[in-house]
PyMOL Python script that loads the backbone (N, CA, C, O; Angstrom):
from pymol import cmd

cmd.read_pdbstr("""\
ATOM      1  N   UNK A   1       0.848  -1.159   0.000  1.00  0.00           N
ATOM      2  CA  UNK A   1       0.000   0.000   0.000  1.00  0.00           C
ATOM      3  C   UNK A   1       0.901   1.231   0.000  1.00  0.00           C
ATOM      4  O   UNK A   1       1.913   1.242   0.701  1.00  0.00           O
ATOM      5  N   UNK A   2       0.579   2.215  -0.728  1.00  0.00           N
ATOM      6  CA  UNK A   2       1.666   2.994  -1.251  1.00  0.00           C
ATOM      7  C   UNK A   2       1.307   4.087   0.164  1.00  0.00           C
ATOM      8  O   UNK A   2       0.360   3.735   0.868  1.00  0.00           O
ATOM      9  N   UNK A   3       2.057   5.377   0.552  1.00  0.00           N
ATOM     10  CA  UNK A   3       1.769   6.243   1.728  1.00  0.00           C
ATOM     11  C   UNK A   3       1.432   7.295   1.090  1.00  0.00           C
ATOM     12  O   UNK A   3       1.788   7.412  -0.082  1.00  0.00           O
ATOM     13  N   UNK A   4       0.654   8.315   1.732  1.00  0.00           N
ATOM     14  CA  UNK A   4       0.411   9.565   0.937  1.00  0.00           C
ATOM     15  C   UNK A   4       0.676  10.725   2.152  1.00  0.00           C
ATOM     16  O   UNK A   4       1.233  10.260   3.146  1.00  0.00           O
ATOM     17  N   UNK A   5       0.424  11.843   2.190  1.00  0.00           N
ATOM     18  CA  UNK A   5       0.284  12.778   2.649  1.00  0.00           C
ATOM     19  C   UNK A   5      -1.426  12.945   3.350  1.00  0.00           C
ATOM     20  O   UNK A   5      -2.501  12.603   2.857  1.00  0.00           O
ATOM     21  N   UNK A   6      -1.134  13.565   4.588  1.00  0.00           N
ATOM     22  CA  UNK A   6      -2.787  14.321   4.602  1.00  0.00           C
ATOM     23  C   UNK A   6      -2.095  15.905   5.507  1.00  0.00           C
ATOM     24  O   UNK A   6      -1.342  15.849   6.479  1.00  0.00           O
ATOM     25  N   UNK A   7      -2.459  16.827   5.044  1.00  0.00           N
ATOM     26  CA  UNK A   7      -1.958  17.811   5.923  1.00  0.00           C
ATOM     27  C   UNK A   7      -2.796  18.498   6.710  1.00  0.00           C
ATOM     28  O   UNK A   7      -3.969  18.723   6.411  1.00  0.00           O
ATOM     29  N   UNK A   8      -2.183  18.905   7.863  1.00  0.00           N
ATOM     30  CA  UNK A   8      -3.425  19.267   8.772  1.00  0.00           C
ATOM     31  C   UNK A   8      -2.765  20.259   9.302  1.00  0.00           C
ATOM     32  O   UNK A   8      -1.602  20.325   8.904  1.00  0.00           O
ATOM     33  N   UNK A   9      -3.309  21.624  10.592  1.00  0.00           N
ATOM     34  CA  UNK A   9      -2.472  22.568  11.187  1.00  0.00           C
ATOM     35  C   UNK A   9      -1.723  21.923  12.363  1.00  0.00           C
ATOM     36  O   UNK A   9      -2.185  20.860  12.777  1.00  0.00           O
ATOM     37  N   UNK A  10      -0.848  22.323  12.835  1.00  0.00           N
ATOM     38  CA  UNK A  10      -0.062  22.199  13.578  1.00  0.00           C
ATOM     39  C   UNK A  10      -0.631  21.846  15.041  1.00  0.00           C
ATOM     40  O   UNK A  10      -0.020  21.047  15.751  1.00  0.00           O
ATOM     41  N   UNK A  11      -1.689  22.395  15.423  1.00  0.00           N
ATOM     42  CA  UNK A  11      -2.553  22.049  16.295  1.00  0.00           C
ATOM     43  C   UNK A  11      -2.763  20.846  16.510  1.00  0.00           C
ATOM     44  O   UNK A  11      -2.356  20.155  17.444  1.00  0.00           O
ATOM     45  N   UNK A  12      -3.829  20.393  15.072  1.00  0.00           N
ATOM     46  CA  UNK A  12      -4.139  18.781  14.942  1.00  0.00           C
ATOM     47  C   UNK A  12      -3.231  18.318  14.918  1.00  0.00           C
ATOM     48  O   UNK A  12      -3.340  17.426  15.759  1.00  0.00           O
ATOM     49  N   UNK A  13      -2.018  18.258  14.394  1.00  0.00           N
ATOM     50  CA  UNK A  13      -1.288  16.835  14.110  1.00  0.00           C
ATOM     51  C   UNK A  13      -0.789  17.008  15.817  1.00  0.00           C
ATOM     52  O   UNK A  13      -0.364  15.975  16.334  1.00  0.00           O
ATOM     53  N   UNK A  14      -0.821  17.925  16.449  1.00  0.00           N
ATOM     54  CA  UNK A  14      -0.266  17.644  18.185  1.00  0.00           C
ATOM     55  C   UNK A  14      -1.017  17.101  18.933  1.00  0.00           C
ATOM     56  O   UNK A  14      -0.854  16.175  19.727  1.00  0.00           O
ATOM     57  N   UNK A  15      -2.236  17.963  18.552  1.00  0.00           N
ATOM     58  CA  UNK A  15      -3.604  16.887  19.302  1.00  0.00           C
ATOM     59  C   UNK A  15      -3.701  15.156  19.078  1.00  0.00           C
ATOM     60  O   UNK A  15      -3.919  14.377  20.006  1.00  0.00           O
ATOM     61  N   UNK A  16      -3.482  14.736  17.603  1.00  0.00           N
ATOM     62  CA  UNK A  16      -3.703  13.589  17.180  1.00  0.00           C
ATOM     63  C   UNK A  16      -2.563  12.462  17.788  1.00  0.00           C
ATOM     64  O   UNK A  16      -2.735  11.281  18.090  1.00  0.00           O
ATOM     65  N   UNK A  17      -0.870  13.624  17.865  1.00  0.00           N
ATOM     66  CA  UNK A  17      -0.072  12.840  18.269  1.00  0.00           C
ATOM     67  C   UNK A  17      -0.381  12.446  19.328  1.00  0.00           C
ATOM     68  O   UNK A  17      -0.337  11.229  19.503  1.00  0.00           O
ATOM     69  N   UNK A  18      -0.939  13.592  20.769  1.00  0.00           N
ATOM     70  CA  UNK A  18      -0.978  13.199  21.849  1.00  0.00           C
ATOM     71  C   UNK A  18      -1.854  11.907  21.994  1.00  0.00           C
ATOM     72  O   UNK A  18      -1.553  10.927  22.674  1.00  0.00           O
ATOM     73  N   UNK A  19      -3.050  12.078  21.200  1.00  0.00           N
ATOM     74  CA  UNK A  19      -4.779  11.035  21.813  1.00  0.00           C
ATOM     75  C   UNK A  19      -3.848   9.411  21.107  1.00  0.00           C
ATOM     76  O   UNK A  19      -3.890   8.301  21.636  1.00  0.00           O
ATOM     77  N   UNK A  20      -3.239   9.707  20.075  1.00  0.00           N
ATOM     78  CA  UNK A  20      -2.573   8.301  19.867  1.00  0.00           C
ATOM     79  C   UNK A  20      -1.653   7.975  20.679  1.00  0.00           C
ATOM     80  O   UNK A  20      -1.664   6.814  21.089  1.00  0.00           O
ATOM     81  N   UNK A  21      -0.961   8.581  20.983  1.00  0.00           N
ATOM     82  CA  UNK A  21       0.475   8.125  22.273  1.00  0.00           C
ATOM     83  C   UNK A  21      -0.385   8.036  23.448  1.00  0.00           C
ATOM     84  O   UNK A  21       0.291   7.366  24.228  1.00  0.00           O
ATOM     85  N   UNK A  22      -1.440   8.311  24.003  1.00  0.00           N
ATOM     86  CA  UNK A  22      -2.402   7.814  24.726  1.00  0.00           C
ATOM     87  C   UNK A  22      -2.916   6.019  24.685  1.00  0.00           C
ATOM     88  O   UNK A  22      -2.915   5.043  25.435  1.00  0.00           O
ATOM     89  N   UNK A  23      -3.206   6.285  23.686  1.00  0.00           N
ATOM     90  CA  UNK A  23      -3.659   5.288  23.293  1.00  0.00           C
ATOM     91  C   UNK A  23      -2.764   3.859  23.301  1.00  0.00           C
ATOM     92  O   UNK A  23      -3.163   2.696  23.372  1.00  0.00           O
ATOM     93  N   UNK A  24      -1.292   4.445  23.191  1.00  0.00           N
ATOM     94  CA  UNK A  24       0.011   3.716  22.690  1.00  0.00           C
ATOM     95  C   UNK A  24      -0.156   3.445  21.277  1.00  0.00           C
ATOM     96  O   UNK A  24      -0.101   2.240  21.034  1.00  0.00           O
ATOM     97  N   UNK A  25      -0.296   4.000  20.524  1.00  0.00           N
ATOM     98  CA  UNK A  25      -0.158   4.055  19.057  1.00  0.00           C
ATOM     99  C   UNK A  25       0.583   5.288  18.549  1.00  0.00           C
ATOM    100  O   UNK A  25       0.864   6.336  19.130  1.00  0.00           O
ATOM    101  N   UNK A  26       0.776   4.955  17.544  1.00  0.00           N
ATOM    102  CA  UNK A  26       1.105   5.818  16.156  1.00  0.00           C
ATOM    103  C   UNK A  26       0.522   6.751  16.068  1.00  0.00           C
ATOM    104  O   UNK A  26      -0.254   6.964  17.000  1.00  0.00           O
ATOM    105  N   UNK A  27       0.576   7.812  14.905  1.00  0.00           N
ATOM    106  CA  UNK A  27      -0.620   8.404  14.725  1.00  0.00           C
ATOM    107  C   UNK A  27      -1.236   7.725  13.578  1.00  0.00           C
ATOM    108  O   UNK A  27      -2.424   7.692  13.258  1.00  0.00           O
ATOM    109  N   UNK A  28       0.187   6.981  12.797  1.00  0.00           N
ATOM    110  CA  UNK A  28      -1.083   6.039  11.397  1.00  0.00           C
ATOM    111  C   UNK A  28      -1.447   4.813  11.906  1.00  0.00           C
ATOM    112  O   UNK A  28      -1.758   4.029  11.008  1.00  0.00           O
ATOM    113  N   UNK A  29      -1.522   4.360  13.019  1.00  0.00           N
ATOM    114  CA  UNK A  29      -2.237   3.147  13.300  1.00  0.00           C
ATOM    115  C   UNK A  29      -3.447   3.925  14.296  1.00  0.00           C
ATOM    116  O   UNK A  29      -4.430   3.222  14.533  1.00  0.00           O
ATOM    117  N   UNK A  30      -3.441   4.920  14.717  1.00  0.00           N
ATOM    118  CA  UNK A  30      -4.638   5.596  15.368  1.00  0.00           C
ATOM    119  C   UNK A  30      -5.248   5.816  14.320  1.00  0.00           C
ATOM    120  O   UNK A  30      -6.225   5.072  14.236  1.00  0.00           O
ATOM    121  N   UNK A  31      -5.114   6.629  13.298  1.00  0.00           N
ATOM    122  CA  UNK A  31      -6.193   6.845  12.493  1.00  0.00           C
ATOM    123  C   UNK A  31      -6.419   5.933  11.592  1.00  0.00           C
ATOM    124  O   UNK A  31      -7.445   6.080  10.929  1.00  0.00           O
ATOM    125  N   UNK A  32      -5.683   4.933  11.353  1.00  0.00           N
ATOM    126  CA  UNK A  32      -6.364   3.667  10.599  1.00  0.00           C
ATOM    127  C   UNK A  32      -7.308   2.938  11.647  1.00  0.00           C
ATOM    128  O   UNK A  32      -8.303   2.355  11.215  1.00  0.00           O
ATOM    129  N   UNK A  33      -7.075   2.946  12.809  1.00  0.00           N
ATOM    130  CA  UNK A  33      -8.516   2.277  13.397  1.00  0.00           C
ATOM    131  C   UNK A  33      -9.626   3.367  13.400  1.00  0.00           C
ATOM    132  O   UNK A  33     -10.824   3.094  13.474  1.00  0.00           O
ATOM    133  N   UNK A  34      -9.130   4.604  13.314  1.00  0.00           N
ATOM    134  CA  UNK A  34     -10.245   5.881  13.570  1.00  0.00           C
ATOM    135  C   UNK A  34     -11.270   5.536  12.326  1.00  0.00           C
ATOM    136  O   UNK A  34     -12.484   5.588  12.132  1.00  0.00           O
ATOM    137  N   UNK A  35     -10.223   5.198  11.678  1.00  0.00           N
ATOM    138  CA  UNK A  35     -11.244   5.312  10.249  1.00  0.00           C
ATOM    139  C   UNK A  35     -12.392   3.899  10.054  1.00  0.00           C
ATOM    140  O   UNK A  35     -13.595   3.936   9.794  1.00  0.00           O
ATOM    141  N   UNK A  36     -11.562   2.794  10.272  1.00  0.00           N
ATOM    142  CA  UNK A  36     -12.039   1.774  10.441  1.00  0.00           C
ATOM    143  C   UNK A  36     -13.581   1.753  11.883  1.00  0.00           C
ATOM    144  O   UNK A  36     -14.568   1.018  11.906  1.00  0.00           O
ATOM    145  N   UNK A  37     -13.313   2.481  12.535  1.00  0.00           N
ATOM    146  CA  UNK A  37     -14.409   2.408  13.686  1.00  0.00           C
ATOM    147  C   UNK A  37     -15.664   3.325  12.858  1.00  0.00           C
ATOM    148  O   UNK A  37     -16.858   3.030  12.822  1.00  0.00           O
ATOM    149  N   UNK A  38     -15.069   4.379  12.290  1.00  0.00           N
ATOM    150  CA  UNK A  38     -16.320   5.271  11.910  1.00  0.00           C
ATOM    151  C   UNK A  38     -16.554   4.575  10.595  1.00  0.00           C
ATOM    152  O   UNK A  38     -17.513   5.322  10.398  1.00  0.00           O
ATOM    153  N   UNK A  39     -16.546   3.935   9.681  1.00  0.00           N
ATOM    154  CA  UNK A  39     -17.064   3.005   8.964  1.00  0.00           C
ATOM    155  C   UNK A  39     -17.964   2.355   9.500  1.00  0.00           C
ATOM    156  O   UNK A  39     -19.099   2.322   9.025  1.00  0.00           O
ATOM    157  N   UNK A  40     -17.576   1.642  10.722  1.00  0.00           N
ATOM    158  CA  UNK A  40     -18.328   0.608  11.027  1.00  0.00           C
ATOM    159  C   UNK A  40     -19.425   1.760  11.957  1.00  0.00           C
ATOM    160  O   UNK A  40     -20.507   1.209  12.157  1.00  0.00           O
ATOM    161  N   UNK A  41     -19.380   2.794  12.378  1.00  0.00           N
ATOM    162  CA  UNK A  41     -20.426   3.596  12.836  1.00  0.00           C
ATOM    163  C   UNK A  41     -21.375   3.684  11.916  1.00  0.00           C
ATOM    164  O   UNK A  41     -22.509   3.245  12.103  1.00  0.00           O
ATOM    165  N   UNK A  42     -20.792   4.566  10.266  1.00  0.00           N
ATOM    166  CA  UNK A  42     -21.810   4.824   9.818  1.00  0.00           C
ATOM    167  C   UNK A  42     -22.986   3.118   9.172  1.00  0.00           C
ATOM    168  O   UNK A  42     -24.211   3.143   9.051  1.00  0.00           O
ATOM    169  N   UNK A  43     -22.366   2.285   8.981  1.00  0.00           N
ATOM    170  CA  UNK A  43     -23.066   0.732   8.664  1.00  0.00           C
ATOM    171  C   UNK A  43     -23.474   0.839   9.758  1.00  0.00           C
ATOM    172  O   UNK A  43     -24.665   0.975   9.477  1.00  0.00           O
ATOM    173  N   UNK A  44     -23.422   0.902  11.146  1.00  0.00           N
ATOM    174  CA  UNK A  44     -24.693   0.027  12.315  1.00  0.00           C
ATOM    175  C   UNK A  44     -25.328   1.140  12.189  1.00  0.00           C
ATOM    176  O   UNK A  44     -26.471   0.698  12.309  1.00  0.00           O
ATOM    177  N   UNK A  45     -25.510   2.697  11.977  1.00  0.00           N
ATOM    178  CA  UNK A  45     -26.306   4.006  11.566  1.00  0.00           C
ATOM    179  C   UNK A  45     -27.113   3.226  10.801  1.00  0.00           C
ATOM    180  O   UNK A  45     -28.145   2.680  11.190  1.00  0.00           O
ATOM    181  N   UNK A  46     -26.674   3.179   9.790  1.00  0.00           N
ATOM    182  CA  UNK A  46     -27.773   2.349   8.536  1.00  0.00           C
ATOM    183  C   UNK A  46     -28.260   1.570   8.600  1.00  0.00           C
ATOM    184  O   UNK A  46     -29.333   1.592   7.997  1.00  0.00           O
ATOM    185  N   UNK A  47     -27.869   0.169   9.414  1.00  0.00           N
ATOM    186  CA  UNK A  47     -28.684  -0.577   9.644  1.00  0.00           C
ATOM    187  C   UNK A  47     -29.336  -0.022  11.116  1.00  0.00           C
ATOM    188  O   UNK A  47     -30.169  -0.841  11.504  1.00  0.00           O
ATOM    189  N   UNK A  48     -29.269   0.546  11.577  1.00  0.00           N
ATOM    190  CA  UNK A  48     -30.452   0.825  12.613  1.00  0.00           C
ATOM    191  C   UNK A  48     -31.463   1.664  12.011  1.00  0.00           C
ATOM    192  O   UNK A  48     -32.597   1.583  12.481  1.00  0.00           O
ATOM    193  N   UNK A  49     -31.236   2.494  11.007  1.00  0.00           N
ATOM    194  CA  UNK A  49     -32.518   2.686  10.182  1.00  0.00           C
ATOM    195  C   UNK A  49     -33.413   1.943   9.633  1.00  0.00           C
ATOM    196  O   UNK A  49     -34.599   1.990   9.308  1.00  0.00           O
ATOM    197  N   UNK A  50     -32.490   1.212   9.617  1.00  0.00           N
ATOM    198  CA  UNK A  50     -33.229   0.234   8.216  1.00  0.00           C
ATOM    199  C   UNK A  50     -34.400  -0.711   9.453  1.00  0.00           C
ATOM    200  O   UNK A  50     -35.627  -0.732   9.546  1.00  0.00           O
ATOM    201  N   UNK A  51     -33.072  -1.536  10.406  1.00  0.00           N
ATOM    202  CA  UNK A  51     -34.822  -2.153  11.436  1.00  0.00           C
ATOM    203  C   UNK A  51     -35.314  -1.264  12.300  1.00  0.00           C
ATOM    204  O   UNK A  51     -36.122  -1.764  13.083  1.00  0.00           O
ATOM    205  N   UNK A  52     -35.052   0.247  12.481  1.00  0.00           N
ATOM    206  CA  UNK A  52     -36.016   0.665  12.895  1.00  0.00           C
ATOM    207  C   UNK A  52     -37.341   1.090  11.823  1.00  0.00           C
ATOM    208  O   UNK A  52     -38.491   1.213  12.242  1.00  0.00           O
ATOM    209  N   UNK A  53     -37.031   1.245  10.678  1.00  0.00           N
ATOM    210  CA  UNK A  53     -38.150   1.066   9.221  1.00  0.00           C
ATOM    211  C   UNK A  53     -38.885   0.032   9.423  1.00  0.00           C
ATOM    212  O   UNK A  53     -40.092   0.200   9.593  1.00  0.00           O
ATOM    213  N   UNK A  54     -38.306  -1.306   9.450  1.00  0.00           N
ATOM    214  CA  UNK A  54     -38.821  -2.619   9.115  1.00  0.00           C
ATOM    215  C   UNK A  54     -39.441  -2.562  10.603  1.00  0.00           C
ATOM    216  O   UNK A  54     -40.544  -2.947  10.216  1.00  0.00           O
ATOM    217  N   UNK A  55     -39.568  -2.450  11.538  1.00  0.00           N
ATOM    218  CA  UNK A  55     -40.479  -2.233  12.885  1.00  0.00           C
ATOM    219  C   UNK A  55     -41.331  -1.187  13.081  1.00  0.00           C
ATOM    220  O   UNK A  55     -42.443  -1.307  13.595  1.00  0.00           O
ATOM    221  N   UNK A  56     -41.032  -0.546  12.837  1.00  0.00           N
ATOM    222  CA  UNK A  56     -42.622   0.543  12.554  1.00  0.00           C
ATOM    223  C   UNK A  56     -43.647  -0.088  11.672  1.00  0.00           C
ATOM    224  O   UNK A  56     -44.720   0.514  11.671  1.00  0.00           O
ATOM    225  N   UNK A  57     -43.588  -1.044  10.998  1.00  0.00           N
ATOM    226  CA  UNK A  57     -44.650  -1.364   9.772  1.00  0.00           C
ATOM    227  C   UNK A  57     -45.453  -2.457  10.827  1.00  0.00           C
ATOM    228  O   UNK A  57     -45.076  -3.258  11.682  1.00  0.00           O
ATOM    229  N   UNK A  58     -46.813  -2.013  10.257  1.00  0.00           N
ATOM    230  CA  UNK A  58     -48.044  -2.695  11.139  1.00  0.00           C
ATOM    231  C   UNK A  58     -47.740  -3.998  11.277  1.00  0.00           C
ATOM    232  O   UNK A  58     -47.260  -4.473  10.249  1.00  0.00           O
ATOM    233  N   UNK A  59     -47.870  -4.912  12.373  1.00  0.00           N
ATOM    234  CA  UNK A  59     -48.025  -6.199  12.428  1.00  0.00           C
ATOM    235  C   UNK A  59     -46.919  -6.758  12.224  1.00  0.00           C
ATOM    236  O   UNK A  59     -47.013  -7.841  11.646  1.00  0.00           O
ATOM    237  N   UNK A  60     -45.913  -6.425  12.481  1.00  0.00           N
ATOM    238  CA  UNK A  60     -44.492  -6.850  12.335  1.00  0.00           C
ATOM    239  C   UNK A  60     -44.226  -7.335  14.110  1.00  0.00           C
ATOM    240  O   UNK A  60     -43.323  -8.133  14.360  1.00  0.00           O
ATOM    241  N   UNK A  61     -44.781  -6.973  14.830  1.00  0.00           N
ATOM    242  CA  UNK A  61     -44.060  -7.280  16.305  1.00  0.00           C
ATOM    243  C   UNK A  61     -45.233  -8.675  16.646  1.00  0.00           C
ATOM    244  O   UNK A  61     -45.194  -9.369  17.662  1.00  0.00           O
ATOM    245  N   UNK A  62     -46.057  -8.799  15.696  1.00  0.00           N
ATOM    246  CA  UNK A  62     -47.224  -9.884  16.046  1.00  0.00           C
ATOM    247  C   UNK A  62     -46.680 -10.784  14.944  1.00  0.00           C
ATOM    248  O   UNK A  62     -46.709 -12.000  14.759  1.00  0.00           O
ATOM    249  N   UNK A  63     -46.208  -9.819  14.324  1.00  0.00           N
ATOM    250  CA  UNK A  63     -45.506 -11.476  13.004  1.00  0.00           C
ATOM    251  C   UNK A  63     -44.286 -11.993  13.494  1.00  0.00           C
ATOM    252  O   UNK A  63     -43.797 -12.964  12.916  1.00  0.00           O
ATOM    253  N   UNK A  64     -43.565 -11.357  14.739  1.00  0.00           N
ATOM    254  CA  UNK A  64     -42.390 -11.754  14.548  1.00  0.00           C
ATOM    255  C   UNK A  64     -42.802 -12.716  16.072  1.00  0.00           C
ATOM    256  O   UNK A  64     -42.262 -13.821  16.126  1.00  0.00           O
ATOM    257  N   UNK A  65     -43.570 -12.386  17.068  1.00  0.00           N
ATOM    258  CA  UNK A  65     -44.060 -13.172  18.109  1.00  0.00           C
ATOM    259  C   UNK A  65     -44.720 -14.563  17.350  1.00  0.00           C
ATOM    260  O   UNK A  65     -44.375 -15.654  17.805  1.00  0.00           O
ATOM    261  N   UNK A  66     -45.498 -14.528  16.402  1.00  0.00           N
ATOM    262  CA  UNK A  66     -46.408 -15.904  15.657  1.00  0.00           C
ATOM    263  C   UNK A  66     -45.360 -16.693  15.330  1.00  0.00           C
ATOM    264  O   UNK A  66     -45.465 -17.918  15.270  1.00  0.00           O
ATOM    265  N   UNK A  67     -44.017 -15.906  15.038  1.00  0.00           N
ATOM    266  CA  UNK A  67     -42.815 -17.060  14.306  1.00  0.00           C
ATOM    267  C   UNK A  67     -41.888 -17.361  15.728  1.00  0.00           C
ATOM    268  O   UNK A  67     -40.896 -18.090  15.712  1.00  0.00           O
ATOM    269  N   UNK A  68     -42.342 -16.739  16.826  1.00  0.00           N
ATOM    270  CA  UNK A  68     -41.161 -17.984  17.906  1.00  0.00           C
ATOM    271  C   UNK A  68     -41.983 -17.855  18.822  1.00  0.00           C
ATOM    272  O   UNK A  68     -41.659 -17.077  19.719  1.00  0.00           O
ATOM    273  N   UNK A  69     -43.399 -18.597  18.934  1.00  0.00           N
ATOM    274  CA  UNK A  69     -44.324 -18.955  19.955  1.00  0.00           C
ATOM    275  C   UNK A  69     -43.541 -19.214  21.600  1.00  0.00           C
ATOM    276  O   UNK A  69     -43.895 -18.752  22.685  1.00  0.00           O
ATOM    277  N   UNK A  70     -42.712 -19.860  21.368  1.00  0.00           N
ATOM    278  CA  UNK A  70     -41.862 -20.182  22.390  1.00  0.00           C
ATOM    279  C   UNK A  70     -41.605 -19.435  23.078  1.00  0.00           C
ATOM    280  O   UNK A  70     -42.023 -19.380  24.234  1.00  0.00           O
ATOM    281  N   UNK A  71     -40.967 -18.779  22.634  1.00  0.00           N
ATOM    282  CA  UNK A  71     -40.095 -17.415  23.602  1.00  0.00           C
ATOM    283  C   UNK A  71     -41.115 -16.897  24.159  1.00  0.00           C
ATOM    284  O   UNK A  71     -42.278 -16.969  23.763  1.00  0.00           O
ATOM    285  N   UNK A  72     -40.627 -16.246  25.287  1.00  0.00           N
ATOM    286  CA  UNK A  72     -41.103 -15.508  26.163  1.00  0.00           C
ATOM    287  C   UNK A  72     -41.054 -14.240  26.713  1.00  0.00           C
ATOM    288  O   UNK A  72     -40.012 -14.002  27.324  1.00  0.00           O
ATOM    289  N   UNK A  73     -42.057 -13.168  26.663  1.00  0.00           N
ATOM    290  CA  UNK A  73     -41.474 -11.486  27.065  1.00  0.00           C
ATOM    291  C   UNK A  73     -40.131 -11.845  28.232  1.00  0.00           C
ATOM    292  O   UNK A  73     -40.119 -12.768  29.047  1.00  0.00           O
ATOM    293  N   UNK A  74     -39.052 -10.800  28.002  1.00  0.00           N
ATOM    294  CA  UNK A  74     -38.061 -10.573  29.126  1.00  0.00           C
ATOM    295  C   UNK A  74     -38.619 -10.085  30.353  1.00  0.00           C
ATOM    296  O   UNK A  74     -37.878 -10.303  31.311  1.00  0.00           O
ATOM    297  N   UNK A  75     -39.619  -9.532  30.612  1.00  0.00           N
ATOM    298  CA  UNK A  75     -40.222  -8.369  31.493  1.00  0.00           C
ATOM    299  C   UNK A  75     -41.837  -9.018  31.690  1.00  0.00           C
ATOM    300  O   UNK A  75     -42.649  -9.195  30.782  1.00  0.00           O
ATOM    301  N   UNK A  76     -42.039  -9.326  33.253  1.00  0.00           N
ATOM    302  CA  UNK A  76     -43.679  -9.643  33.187  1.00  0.00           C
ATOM    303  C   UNK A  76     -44.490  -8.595  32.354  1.00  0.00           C
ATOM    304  O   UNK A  76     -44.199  -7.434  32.642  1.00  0.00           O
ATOM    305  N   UNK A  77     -45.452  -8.749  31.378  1.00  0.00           N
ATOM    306  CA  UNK A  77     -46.273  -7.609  31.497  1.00  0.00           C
ATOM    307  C   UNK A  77     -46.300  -6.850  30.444  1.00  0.00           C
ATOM    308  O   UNK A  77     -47.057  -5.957  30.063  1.00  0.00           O
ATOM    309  N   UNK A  78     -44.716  -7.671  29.745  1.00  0.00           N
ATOM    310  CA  UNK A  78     -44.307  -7.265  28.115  1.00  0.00           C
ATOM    311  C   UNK A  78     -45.088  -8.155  27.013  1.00  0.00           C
ATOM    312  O   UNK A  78     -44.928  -9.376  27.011  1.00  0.00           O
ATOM    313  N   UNK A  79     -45.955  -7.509  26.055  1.00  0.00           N
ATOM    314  CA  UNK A  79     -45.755  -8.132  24.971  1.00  0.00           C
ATOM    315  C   UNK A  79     -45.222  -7.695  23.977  1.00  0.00           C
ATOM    316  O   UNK A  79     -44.173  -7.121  24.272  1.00  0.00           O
ATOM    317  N   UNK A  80     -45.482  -7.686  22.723  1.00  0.00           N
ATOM    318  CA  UNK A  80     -44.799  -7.243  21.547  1.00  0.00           C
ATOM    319  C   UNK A  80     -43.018  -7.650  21.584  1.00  0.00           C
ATOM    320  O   UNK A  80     -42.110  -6.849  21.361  1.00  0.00           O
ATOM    321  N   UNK A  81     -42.949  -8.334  21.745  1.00  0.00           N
ATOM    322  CA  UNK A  81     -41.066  -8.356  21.848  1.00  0.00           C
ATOM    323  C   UNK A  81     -40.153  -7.740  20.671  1.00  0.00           C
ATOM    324  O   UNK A  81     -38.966  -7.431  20.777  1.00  0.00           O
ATOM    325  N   UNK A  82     -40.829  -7.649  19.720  1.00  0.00           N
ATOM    326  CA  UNK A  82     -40.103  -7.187  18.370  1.00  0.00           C
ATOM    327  C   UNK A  82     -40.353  -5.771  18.024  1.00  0.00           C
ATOM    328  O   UNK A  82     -40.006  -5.380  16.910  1.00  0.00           O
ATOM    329  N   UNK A  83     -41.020  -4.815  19.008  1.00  0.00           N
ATOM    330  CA  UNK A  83     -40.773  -3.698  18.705  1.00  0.00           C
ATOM    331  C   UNK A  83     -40.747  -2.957  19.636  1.00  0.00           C
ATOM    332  O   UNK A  83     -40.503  -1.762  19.467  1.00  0.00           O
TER     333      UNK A  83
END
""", "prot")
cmd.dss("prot")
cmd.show_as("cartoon", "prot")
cmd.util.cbc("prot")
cmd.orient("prot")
């Protein structure tokens, strides 16, 4: 993987050095997980849209109770478990 440049003020790259030498890292292995974590932020973002979409729609917390009869509310007093 070839290296590039990113330039930033003098500020940030002190700030970034410090929160990574915190961390005990680098600053390019801090911001390769930085980047890697907010990826994976914005995907569970999206998918929490997405089943909070697919749970708002009528009859979805009674369709999803009809498909595991079994189970049981966590909480006396709960029904609906799926929404």
């Amino acid at each position: 993987m070839a290296d590039t440049t990113v330039k930033v003020d003098s500020e940030t790259r002190d700030r970034l050095a410090a929160v990574a030498a915190a961390h005990g890292k680098s600053v390019r292995a801090f911001l390769a997980d930085v980047a890697v974590q907010e990826e994976n932020h914005l995907k569970l973002a999206e998918a929490t849209a997405h089943f909070h979409e697919v749970t708002r729609r009528p009859g979805i917390a009674e369709a999803f109770d009809a498909a595991f009869p079994e189970d049981t509310p966590v909480s006396p007093g709960i029904t609906g478990r799926a929404a």
